[in-house]
C-alpha positions in Angstrom: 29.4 130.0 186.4 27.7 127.3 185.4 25.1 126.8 181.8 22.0 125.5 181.2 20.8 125.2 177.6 16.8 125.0 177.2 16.0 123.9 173.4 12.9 123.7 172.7 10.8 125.4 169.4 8.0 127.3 171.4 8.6 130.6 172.1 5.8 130.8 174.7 8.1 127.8 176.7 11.1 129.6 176.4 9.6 132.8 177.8 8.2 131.0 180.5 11.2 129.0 181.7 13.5 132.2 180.9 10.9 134.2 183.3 10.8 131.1 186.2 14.6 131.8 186.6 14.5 135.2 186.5 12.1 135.0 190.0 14.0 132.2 191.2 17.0 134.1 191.0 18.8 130.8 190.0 23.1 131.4 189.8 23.0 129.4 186.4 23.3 131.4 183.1 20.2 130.6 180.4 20.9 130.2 176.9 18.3 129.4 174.5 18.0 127.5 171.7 14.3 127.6 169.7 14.9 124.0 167.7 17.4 121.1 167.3 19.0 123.1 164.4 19.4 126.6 166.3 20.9 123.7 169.3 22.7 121.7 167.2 25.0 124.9 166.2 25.4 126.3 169.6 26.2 122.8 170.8 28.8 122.4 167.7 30.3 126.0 168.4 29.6 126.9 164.5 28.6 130.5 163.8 27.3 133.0 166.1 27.9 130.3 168.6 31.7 130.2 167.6 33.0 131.9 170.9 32.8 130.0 174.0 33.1 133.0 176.3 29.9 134.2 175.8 28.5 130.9 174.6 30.2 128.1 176.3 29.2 124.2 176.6 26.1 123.7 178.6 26.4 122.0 182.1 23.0 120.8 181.4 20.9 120.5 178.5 16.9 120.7 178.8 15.7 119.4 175.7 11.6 119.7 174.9 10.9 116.0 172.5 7.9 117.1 169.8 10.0 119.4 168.0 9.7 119.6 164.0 13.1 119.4 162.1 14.7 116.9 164.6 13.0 115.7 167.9 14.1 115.4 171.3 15.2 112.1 170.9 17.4 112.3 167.4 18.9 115.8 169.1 19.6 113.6 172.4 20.8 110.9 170.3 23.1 113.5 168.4 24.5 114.6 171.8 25.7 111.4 172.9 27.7 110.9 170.4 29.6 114.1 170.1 32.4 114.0 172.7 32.4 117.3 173.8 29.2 117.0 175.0 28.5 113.8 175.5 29.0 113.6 179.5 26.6 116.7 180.0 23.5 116.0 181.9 20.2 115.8 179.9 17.1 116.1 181.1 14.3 115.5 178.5 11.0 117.7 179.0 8.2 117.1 177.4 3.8 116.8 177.8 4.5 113.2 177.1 4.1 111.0 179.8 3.7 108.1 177.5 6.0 105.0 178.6 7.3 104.0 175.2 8.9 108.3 175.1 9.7 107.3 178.5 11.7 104.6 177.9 13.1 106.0 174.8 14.5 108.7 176.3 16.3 106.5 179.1 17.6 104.3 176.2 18.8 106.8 174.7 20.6 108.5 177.1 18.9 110.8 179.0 19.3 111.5 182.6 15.8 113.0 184.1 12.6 112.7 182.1 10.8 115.8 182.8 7.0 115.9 182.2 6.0 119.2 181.8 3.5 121.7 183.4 0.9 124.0 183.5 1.7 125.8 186.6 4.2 128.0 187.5 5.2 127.0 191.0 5.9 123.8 189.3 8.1 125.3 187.0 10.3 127.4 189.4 10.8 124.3 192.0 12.2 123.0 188.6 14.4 125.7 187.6 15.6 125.7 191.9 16.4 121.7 191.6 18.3 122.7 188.6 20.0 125.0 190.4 20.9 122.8 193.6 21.8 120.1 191.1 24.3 122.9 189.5 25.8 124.3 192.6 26.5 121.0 193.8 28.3 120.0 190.7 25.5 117.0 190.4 25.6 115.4 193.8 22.5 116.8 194.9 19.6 116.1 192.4 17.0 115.3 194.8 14.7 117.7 193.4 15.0 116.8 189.6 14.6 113.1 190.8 11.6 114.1 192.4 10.2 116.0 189.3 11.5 112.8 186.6 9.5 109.8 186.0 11.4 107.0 187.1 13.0 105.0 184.1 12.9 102.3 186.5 9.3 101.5 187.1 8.3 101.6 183.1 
């Protein structure tokens, strides 16, 4: 089965994103990570995190930017240079549509650049596209492309 890991340090935007895949009925398994410090440690296996049958490496990583101790970029930045993890798909998520985070995140490494939203419809075609993407093993993404800013055109 395949693992998506949603860090992000709002509770309210893990609820929501845990609840969108619940009524999707999405075939991934959730874990959740509230900050790059709580990530950082399930990423690094360290702790409570320490068995990788019931916490293994994420297939895909959705990583929120505006986060306190670390941000989205730094925790990005950590997870392309730690081998285990540095091939996983990364799809930074954030209210920003700003083109300098834009373009940070694509030089940094990320794969989609998610801006977030207010309504739930939105949110569930997200957690389906990650889904497809999933079951597909990453060779159909068509839905996250639509939903990501094009690093492209910045």
């Amino acid at each position: 089965m395949k693992t998506v890991l949603y860090i992000d340090d709002s509770p309210d935007d893990l609820f929501l994103f845990s609840k969108a895949c619940v009524v999707a009925g999405v075939s991934f398994t959730l874990k959740l990570a509230d900050g790059s410090g709580v990530a950082r440690a399930y990423l690094s296996g360290i702790g409570e995190y320490a068995d990788r049958r019931v916490n293994p490496l994420p297939d895909f990583v959705l990583l929120d930017i505006k986060m306190p101790e670390m941000d989205g970029f730094e925790v990005l930045n950590w997870i392309r240079t730690h081998p285990k993890v540095s091939q996983t798909m990364v799809a930074l998520y954030s209210s920003s549509t700003v083109d300098k985070d834009v373009l940070r995140g694509f030089l940094t490494g990320t794969t989609y650049y998610i801006p977030k939203s207010q309504s739930f419809d939105r949110l569930q075609e997200l957690v389906l596209g990650l889904d497809e993407c999933l079951k597909s093993h990453g060779l159909d993404c068509a839905r996250l492309l639509k939903l990501s800013i094009d690093g492209g055109k910045i």
